[in-house]
BAGUKOL-469004 format. One record per residue (C-alpha): chain; x, y, z; residue number from 1. Coordinates in nm, 2 decimals. Layout:
N
MIKE unit   east  north     up pos
MIKE    A      X      Y      Z NUM
...
***
This chain:
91
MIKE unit   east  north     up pos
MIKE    A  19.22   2.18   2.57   1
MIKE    A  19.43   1.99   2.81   2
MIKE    A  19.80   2.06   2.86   3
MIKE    A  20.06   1.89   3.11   4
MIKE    A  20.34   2.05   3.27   5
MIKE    A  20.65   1.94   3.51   6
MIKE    A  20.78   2.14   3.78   7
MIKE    A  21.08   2.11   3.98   8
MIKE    A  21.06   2.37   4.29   9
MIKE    A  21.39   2.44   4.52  10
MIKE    A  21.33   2.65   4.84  11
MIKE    A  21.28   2.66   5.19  12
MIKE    A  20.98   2.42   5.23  13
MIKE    A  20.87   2.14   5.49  14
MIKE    A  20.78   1.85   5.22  15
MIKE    A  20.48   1.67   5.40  16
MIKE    A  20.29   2.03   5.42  17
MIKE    A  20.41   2.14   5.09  18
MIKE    A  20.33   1.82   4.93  19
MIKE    A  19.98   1.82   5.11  20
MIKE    A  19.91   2.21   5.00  21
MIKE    A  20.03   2.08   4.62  22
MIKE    A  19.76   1.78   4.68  23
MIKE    A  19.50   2.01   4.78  24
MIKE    A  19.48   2.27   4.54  25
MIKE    A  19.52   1.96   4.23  26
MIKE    A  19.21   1.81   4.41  27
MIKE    A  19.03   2.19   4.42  28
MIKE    A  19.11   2.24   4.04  29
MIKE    A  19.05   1.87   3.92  30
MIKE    A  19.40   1.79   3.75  31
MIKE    A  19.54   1.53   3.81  32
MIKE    A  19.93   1.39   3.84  33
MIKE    A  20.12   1.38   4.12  34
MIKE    A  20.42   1.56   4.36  35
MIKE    A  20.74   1.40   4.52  36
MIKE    A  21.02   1.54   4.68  37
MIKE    A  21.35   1.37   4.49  38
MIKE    A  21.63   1.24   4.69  39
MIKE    A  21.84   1.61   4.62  40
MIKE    A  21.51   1.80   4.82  41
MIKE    A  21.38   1.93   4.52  42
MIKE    A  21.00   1.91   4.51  43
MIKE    A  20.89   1.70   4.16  44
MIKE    A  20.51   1.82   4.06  45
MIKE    A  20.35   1.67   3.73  46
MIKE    A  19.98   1.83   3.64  47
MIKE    A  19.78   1.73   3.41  48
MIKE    A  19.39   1.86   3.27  49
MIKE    A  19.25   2.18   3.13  50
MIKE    A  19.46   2.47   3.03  51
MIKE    A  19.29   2.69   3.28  52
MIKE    A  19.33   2.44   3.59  53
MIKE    A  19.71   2.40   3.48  54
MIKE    A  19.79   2.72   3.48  55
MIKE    A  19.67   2.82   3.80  56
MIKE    A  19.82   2.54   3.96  57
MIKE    A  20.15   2.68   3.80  58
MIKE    A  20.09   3.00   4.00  59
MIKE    A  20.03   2.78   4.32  60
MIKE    A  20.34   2.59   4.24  61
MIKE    A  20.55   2.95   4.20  62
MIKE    A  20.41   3.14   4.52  63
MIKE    A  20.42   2.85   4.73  64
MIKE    A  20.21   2.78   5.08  65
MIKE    A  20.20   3.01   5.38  66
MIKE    A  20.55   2.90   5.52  67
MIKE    A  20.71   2.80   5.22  68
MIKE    A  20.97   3.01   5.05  69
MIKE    A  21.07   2.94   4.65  70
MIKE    A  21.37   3.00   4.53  71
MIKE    A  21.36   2.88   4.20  72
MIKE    A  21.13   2.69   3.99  73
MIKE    A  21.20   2.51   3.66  74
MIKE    A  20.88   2.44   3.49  75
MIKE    A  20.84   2.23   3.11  76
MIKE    A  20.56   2.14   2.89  77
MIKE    A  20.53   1.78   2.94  78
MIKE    A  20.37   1.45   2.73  79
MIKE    A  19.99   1.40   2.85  80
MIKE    A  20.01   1.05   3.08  81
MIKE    A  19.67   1.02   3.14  82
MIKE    A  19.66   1.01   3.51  83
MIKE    A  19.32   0.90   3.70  84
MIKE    A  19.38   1.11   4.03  85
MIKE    A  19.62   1.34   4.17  86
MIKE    A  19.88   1.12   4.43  87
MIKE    A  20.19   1.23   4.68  88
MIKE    A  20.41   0.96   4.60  89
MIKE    A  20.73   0.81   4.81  90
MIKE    A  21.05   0.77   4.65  91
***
């Protein structure tokens, strides 16, 4: 079943490496989307694929990398886009 989910993630984080460990762990589990920190330093992450894969990337998303530290993040249930890869993108 595949499922896609937004995630907007507030906390103490260095956006290149966050945005990298986000990239990583999408590439590991195969979904694709993207991440983006917004212009207010919030990170953006869309994920889309299997139920399984998105949920554990929600996980990732909530604990963060090594030297990150989350404060809050809002997560929805999202329309399916039908990405082909999983991208950082520049605003």
């Amino acid at each position: 079943m595949k499922k896609s989910r937004r995630f907007f993630i507030t906390g103490s984080v260095q956006p290149v490496l966050f945005n990298a460990y986000i990239k990583e762990n999408a590439d590991k589990l195969g979904v694709r989307g993207f991440v983006r920190t917004l212009e207010d330093k919030r990170i953006e992450v869309f994920i889309e694929g299997n139920l399984d894969a998105v949920d554990k990337m929600s996980a990732i998303c909530r604990r963060g990398s090594e030297h990150s530290m989350i404060k809050n993040v809002e997560e929805r249930d999202s329309n399916f886009q039908g990405f082909s890869e999983f991208k950082v993108l520049k605003i």
